[in-house]
N, C-alpha and C positions, 0 to 999 in steps of 0.2 A: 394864414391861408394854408400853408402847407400841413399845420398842426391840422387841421380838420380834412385837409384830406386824406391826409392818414389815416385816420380817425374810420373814417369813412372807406376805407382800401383795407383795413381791419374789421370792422364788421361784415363787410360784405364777403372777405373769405373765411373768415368765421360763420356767417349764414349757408355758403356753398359747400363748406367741408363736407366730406362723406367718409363712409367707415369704408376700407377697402376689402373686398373677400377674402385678403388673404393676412389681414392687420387682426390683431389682439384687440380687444376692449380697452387693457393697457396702454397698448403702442398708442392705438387712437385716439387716445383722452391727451393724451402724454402730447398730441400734435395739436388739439385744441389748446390746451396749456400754456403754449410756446408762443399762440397766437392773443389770445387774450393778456399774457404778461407782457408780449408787445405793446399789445390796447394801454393797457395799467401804465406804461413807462411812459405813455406821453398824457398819464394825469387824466382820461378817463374813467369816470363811472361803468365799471363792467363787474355788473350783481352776481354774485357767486350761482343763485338762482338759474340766471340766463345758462350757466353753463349744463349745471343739471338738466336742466329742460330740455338743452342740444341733447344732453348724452341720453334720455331716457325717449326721449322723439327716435335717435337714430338707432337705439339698439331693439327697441320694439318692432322697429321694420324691418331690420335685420332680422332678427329673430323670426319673424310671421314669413318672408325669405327664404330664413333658410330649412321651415317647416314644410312650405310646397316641394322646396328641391327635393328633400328628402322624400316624400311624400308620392314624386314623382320617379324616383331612383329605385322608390322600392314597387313602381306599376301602379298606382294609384293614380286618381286624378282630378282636380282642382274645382270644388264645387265653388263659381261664382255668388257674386251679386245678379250680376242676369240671368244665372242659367235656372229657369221654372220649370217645375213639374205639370203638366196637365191631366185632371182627372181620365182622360178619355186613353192615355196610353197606359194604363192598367191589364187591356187583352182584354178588357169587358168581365173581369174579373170579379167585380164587385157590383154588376147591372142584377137589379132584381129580377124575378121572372112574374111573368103575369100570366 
């Protein structure tokens, strides 16, 4: 009983880990590491796989992150998913004439 909850108090801070704004891709992996070799010590199945998948899930978001920051540092600004262009605010730019 206790084995599995461990088990299960290692995955789930394993699925919660986050990269911190001011940690290395080193430091961070280096913390996933520490927690999955806990996993492994008590004779769990933890696929080398899983691990990559964290590290390429979280530095992708990082990354796209820390593109807007910059993005916005330098006066630019964040074209959404929602945000639509409507034909009609052109200034009538493009209306044929008759």
């Amino acid at each position: 009983m206790v084995k599995g909850m461990k088990t299960l108090n290692f995955c789930r801070e394993f699925e919660l880990e986050k990269m911190k704004e001011s940690e290395t891709i080193k430091e961070y992996s280096d913390r996933l590491l520490v927690i999955v070799n806990n996993e492994r010590l008590i004779c769990t199945d933890f696929y080398d796989s899983m691990i990559v998948q964290k590290l390429l899930v979280t530095l992708l978001k990082d990354l796209k992150t820390h593109e807007q920051r910059r993005h916005i540092r330098q006066g630019g600004t964040i074209k959404g998913a929602l945000q639509a262009k409507s034909p009609s605010c052109n200034g009538g730019k493009n209306k044929k004439k008759m």
